[in-house]
C-alpha positions as CSV (number, residue, x, y, z in Angstrom):
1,X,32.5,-12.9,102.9
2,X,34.5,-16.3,102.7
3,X,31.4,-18.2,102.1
4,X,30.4,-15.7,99.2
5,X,34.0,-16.6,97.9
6,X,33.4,-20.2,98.0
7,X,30.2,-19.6,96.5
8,X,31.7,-17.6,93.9
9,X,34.3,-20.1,93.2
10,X,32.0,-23.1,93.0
11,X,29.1,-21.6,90.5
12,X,28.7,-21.8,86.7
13,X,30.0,-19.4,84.3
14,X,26.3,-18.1,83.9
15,X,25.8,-17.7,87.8
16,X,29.7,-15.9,88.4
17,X,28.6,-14.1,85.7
18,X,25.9,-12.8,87.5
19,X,27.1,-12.2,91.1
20,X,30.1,-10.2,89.4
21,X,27.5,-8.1,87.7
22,X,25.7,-7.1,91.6
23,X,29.6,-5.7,92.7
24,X,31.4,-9.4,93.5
25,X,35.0,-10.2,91.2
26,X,35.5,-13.3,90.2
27,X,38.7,-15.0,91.3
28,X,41.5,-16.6,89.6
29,X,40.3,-19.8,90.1
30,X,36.8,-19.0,88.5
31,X,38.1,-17.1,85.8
32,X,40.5,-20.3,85.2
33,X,36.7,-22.0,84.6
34,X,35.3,-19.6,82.0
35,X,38.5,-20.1,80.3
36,X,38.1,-24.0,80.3
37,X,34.4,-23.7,79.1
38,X,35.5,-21.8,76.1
39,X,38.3,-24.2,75.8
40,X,35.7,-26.9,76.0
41,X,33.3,-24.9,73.4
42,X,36.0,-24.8,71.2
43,X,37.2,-28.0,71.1
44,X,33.7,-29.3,70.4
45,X,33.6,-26.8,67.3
46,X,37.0,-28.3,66.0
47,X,35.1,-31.2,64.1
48,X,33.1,-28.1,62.6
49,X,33.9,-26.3,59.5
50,X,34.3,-22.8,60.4
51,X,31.9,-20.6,58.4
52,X,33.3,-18.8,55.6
53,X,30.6,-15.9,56.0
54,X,29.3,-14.8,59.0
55,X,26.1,-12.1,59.7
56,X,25.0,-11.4,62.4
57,X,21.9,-9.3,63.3
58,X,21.6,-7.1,66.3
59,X,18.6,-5.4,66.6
60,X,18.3,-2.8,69.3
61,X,16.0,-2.7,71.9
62,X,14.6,-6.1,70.6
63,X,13.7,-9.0,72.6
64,X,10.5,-11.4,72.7
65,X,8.1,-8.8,72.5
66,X,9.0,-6.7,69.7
67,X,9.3,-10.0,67.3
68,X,6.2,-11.3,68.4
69,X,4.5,-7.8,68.0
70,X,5.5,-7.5,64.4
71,X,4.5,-11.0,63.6
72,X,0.9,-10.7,65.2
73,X,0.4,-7.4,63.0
74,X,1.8,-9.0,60.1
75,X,-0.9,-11.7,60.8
76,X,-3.9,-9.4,61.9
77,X,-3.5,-8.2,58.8
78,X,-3.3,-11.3,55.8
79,X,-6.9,-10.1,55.6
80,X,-8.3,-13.7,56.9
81,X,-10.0,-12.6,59.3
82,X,-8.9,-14.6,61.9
83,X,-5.9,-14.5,64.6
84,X,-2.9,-15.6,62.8
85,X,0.9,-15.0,62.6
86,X,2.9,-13.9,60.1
87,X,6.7,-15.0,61.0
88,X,10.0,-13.2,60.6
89,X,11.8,-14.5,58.2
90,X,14.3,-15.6,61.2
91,X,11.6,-17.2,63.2
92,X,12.1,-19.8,61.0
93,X,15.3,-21.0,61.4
94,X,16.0,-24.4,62.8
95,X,18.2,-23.4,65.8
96,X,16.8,-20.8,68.8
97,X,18.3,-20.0,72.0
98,X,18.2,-17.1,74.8
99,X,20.5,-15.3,76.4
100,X,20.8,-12.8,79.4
101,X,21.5,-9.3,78.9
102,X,23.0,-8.1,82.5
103,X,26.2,-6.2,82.8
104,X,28.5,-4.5,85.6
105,X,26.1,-2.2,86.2
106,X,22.8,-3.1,86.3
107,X,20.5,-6.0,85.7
108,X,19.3,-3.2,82.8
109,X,21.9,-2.6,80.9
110,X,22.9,-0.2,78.0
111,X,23.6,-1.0,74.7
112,X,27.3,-0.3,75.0
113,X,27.8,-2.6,77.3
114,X,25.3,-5.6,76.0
115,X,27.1,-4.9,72.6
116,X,30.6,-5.6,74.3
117,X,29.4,-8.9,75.4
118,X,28.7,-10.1,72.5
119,X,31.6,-9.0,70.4
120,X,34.0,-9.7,72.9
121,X,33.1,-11.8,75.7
122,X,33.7,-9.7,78.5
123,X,31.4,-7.8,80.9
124,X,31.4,-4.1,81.9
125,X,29.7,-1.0,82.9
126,X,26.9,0.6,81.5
127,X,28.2,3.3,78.9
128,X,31.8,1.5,78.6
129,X,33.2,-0.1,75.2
130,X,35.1,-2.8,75.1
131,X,36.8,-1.6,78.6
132,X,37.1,-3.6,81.5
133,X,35.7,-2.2,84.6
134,X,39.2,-0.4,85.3
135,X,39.2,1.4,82.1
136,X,42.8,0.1,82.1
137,X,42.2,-2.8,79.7
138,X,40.6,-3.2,75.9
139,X,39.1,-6.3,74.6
140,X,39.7,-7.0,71.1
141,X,36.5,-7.6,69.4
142,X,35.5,-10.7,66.7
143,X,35.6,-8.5,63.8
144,X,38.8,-7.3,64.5
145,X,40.3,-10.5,65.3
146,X,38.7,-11.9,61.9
147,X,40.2,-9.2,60.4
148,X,44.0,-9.5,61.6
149,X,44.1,-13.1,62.5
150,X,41.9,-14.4,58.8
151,X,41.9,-11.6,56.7
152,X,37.8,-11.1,56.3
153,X,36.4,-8.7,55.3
154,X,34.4,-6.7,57.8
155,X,31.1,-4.9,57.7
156,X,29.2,-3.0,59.8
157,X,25.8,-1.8,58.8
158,X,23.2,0.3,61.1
159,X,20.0,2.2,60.5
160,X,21.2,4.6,63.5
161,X,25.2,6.3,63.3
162,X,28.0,4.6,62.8
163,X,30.0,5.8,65.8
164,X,26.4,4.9,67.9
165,X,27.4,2.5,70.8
166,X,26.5,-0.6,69.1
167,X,28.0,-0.5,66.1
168,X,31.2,1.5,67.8
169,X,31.6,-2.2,70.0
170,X,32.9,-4.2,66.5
171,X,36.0,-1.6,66.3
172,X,36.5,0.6,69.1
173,X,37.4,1.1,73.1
174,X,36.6,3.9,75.0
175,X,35.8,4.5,78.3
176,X,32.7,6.5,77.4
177,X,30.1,5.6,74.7
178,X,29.7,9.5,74.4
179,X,33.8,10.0,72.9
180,X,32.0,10.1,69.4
181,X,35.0,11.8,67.8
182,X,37.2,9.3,69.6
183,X,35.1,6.2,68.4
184,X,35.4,8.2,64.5
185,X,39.0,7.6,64.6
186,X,38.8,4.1,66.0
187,X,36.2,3.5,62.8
188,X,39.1,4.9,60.8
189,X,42.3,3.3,62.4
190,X,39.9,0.0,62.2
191,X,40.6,-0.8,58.8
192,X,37.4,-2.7,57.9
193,X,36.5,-2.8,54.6
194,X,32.7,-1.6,54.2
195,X,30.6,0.9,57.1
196,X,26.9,1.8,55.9
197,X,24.2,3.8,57.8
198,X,23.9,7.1,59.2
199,X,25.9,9.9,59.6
200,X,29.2,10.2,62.2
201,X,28.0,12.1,65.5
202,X,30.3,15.0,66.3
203,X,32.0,15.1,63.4
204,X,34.2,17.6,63.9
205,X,34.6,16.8,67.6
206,X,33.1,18.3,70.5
207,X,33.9,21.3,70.5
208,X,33.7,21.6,66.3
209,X,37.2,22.6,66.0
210,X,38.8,19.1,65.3
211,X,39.5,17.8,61.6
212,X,37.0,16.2,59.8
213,X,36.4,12.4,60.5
214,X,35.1,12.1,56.9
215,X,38.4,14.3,56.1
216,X,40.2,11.6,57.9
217,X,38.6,9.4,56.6
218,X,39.3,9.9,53.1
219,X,43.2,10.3,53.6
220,X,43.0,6.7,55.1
221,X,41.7,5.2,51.9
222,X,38.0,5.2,52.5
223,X,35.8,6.3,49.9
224,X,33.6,8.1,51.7
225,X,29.6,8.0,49.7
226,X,27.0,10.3,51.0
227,X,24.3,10.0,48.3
228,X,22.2,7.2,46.9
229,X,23.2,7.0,43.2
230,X,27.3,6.5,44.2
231,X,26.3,4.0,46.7
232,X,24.5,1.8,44.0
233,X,27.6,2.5,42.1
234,X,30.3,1.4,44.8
235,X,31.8,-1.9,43.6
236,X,34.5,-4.2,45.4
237,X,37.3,-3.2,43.2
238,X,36.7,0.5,44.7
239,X,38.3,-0.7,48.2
240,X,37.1,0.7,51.9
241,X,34.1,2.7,51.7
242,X,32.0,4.3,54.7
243,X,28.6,4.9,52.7
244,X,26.3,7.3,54.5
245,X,22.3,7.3,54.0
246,X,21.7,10.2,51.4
247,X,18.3,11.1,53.6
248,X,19.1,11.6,57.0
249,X,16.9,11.7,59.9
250,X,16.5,12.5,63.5
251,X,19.9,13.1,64.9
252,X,21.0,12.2,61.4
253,X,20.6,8.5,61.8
254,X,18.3,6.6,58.9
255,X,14.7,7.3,58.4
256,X,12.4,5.2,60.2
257,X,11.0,2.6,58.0
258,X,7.4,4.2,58.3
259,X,8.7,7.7,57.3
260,X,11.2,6.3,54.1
261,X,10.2,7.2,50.6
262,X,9.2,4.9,48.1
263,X,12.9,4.3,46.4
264,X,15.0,5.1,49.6
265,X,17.1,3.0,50.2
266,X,16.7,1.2,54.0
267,X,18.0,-1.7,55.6
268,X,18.2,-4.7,53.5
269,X,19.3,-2.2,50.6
270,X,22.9,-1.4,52.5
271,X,23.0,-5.5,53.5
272,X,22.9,-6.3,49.5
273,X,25.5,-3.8,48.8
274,X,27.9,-5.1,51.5
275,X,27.7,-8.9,50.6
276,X,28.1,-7.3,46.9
277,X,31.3,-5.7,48.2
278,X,32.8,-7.9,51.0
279,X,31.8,-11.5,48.8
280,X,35.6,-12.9,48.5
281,X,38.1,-15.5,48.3
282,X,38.8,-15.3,51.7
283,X,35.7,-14.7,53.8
284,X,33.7,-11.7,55.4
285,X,32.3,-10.8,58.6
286,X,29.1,-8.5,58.6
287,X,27.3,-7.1,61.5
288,X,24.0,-5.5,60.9
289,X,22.5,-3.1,63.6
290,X,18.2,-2.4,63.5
291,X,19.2,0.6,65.7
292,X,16.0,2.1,65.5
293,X,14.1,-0.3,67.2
294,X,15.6,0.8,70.2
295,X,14.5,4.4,69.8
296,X,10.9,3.7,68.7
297,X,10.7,1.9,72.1
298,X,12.5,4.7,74.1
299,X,9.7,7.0,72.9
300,X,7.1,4.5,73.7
301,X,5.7,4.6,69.5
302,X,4.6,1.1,69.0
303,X,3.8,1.3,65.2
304,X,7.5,2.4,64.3
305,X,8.8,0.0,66.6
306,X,6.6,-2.4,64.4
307,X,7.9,-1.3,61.5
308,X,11.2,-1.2,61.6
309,X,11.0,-4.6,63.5
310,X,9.9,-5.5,59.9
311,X,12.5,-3.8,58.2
312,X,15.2,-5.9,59.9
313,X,13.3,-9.3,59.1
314,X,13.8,-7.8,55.3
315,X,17.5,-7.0,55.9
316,X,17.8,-10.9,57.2
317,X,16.0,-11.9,54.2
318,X,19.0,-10.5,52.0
319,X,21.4,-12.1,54.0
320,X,18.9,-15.8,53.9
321,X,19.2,-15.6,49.8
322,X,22.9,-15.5,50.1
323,X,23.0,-18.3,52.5
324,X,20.8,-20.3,49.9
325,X,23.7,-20.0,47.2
326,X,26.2,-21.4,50.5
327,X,24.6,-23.1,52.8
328,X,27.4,-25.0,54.0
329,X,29.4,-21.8,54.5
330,X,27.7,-19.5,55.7
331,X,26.4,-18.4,59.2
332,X,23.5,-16.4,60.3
333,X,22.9,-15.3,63.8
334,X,20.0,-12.7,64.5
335,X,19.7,-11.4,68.0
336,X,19.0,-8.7,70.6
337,X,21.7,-6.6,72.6
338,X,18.7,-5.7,75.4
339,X,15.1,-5.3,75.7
340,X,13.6,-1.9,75.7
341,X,10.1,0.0,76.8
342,X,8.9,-2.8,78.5
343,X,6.6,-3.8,75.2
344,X,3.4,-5.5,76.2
345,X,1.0,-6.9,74.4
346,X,-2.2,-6.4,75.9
347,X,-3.8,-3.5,77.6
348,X,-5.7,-3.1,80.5
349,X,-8.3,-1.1,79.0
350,X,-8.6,-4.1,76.1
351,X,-8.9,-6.8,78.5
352,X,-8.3,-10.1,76.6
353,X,-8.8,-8.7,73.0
354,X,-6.1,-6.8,71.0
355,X,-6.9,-4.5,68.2
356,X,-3.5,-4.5,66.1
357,X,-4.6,-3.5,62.8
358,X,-5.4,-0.3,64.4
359,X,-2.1,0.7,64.6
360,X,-2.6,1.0,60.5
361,X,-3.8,4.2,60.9
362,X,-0.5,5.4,62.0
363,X,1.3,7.1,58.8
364,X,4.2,8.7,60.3
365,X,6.7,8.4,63.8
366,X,6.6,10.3,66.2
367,X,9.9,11.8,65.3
368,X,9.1,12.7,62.0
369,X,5.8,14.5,63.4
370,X,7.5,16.3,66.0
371,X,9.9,17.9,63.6
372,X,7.2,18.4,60.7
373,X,4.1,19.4,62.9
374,X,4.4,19.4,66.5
375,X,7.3,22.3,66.2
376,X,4.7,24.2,63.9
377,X,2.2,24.3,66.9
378,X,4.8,25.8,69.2
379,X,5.6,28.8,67.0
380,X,2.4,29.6,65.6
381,X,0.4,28.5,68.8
382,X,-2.3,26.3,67.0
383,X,-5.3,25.7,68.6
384,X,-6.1,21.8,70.3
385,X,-8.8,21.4,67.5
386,X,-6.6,22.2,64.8
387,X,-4.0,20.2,66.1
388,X,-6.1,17.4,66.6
389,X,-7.0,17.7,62.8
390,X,-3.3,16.1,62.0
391,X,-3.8,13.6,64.6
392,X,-6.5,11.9,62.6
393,X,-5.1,12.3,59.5
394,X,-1.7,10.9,60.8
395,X,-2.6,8.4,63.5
396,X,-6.8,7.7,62.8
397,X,-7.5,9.1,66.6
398,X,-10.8,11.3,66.6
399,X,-12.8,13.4,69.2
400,X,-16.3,12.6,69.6
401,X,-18.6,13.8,67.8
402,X,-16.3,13.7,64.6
403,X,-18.2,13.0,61.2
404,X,-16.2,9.9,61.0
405,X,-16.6,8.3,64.1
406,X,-19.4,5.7,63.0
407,X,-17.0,4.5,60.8
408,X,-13.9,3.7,63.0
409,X,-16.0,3.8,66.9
410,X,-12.6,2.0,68.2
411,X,-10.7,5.2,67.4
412,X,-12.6,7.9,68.6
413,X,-11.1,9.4,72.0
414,X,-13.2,8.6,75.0
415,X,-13.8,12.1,77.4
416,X,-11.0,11.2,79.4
417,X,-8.5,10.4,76.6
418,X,-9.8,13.7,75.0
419,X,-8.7,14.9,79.1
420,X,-5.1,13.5,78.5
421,X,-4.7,14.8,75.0
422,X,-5.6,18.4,76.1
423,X,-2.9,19.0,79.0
424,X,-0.2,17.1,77.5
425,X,-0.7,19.9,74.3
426,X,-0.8,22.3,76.5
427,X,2.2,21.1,78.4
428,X,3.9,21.0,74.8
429,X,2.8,24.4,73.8
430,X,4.4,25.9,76.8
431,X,7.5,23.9,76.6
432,X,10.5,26.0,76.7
433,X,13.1,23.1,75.5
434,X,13.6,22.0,78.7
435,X,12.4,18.6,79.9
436,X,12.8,19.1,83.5
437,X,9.7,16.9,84.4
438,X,8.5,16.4,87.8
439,X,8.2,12.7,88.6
440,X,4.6,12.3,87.9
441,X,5.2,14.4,84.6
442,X,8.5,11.9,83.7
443,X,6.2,9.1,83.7
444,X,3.3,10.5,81.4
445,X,6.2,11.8,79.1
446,X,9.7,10.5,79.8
447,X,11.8,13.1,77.9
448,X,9.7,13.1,74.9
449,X,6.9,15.6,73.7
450,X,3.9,15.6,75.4
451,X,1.6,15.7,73.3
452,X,3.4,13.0,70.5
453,X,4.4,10.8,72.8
454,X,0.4,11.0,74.6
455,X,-0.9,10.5,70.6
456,X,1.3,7.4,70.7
457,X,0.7,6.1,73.9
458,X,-3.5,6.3,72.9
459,X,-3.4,4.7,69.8
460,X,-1.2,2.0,71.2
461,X,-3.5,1.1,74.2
462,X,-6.3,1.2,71.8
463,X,-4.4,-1.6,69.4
464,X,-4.2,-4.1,72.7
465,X,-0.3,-3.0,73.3
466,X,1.3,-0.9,76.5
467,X,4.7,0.1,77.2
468,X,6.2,0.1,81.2
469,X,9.4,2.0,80.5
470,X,11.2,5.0,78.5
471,X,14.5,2.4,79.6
472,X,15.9,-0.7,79.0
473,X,14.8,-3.8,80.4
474,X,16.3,-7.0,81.9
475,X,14.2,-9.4,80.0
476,X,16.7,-12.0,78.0
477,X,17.1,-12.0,74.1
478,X,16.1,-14.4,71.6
479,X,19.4,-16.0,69.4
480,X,18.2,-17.1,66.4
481,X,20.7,-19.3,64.0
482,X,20.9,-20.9,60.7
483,X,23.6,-22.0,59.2
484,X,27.2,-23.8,59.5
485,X,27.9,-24.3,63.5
486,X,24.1,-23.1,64.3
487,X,23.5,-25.8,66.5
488,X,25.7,-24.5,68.8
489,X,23.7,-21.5,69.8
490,X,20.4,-23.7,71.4
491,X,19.9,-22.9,75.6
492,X,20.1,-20.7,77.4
493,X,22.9,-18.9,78.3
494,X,24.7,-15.2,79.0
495,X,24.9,-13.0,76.0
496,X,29.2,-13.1,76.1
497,X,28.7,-16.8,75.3
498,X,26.9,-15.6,71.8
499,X,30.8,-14.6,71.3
500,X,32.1,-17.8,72.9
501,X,30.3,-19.5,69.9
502,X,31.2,-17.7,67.3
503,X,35.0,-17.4,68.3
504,X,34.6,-21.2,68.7
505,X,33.1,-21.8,65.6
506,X,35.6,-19.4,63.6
507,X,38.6,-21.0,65.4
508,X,40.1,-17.4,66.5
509,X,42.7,-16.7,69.6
């Protein structure tokens, strides 16, 4: 044990970081280092302007994979006929780094805890917020020390809810990612100028008896906007607002970007409105959450993870035309809080050959299908065939035989696909609710339906991509930066360090 210690005592910030995480604490004399490297990271930002606006871009679930996915579709399909890319619009910028995503807990962590590292610097469990491991001390996050030690105005934006674990990180501490109605009031208390996304979980509290956050809400000074038309309406003038998507979706977050209508509004759309409302004298502060990334990736569904991949690069976009009116003021970061599904890209059944513009054929998520089809074969017990009538029309899949099949041979169902595809509908048909899976059953379906989540998995494999998880990860994140101070996020480094630069950069305490 003494040895560990002087081990401990004598490694980086990186590699303490790391032993702490697998159940060792750092001592005083090791935590005396981390505070001399931000010392040391701050002094080396002093000769630096600090950024007047700051974004920064967390998408969910994203790492490596999910950005190069989306660019090698993009490309598959510029109709050259050749393999190409198609960048992000942040795979451009001039400055790229990595970072390591392990907490407390596990060298695969959770979003609540990832999310804390990067707003706040400080490790912790899985599930936690801005709590140290003792749940006897808070960490005061960068938005909320912009916001009482600068005055900027603070965003928060997310295509998932608002009191979800990684937007809850900017404002709130709890022991438990799951106090929803707790994590409401800390939105509240928080003060921040302009929240956007979907709607609050638990509004009423657990239990459905409590006072209405958006109640709350509104006698705290927030204008609280649940419909498209007041939202294009909201100006600065009009003070605090907590804007909520006028079409909700599963577990009323945002609809997926493959499932939104023409004129609905999406990502980039609640990014525009906040610089239009938070642009000021004094500065703002915007985070931006691609939350849905995350849970395209938990249910395995590779062509909304794709899509909404996309739809983030869009939201950056807004944020890269307001950096081209300041460039010398403004910062842009775009990152990952963790890694999930285990994206591949290549299958085994494809060898060396992907098949990406496939995945075109896929017109809706596997959310949206569940709710809108799959729950209309339970109660009227549709028959495989006429089932499987939907799948082609939604996802291009066909059995053999089908009048279409010379067209598309790459997505007609081999016999032992077909195989798959009939006991996972049958396992759907007789599911009761619960998801009480046997281990071999867990890792056909994770928690999802059967016979979506099999659909999914099928076309997928037959576009050259595979998933190894229904989890997170521990792959590390890309940082990507542009902008005042960027050249401070290059290397490699641990994901509280993304906050070590920022707090640098913006000279906070």
């Amino acid at each position: 044990m003494k040895n560990q210690v002087k081990k401990i005592a004598a490694c980086t910030v990186l590699a303490c970081m790391a032993v702490s995480a697998v159940g060792f604490a750092a001592p005083d004399d090791v935590q005396q280092n981390i505070k001399s490297v931000t010392m040391s990271q701050q002094a080396e930002a002093a000769n630096t302007k600090a950024p007047k606006y700051v974004f920064l871009f967390i998408g969910d679930g994203m790492s490596y994979p999910q950005i190069q996915s989306a660019s090698y579709y993009l490309g598959a399909n510029a109709g050259n006929g050749g393999v190409q890319t198609e960048e992000l619009s942040f795979m451009d910028f001039p400055v790229a780094g990595s970072a390591q995503t392990f907490d407390s807990t596990s060298f695969c962590p959770d979003s609540a805890s990832t999310a804390t590292s990067i707003a706040t610097g400080h490790k912790t469990y899985s599930g936690t917020i801005n709590m140290d491991t003792t749940f006897t001390k808070s960490f005061e996050t960068i938005a909320e020390k912009l916001k009482e030690q600068k005055d900027y105005k603070i965003g928060i934006v997310t295509s998932v809810n608002l009191n979800h674990a990684t937007p809850a990180a900017f404002y709130a501490h709890q022991k438990s990612r799951s106090s929803y109605y707790e994590i409401g009031q800390e939105l509240i208390a928080s003060n921040f100028d302009y929240f956007a996304g979907g709607a609050l979980l638990k509004p009423t509290g657990s239990n459905g008896d409590q006072e209405s956050l958006y109640s709350l809400a509104e006698k705290s000074g927030y204008q609280v906007i649940d419909n498209q038309k007041d939202a294009e309406a909201l100006k600065a003038a009009d003070g605090k607002a907590i804007v909520i998507a006028e079409t909700l979706a599963d577990s009323d977050s945002m609809s997926y970007a493959l499932d939104a209508e023409t004129k609905e509004w999406q990502l980039a759309d609640y990014v525009k409105k906040g610089i239009e409302v938070l642009d000021g004298n004094k500065g703002f502060f915007m985070m931006v959450e691609g939350g849905k990334i995350d849970w395209a990736c938990h249910a395995n569904d590779a062509g909304s993870t794709i899509s909404d991949t996309v739809a983030m690069s869009e939201a950056v976009d807004a944020a890269i035309e307001f950096y081209n009116q300041h460039p010398d003021e403004t910062l842009i970061i775009v990152t990952g809080d963790h890694e999930t599904g285990g994206l591949t890209i290549g299958y085994a059944g494809t060898d060396y050959d992907t098949y990406l513009t496939n995945l075109n054929n896929q017109k809706i998520s596997y959310a949206k299908y569940d709710e809108d089809y799959v729950a209309n074969y339970k109660a009227n017990k549709t028959s495989f065939e006429d089932a499987m009538k939907d799948v082609k029309k939604l996802f291009g899949l066909m059995l053999p035989g089908d009048a279409d099949a010379d067209k598309n041979p790459d997505l007609v169902l081999t016999d032992y696909e077909v195989d798959k595809l009939k006991t996972a509908y049958q396992k759907t048909l007789l599911d009761k609710g619960s998801k009480d899976y046997s281990q071999a059953e867990y890792v056909l379906y994770g928690t999802y339906e059967p016979f979506s989540v099999t659909v999914t998995h099928i076309l997928n494999n037959k576009s050259g991509i595979n998933f190894a998880s229904y989890a997170h990860t521990g792959l590390p994140v890309p940082v990507f930066a542009q902008g005042a101070g960027s050249s401070s996020f290059e290397g490699y480094y641990d994901n509280t360090d993304v906050y070590n630069k920022m707090a640098a950069l913006l000279q906070v305490k």
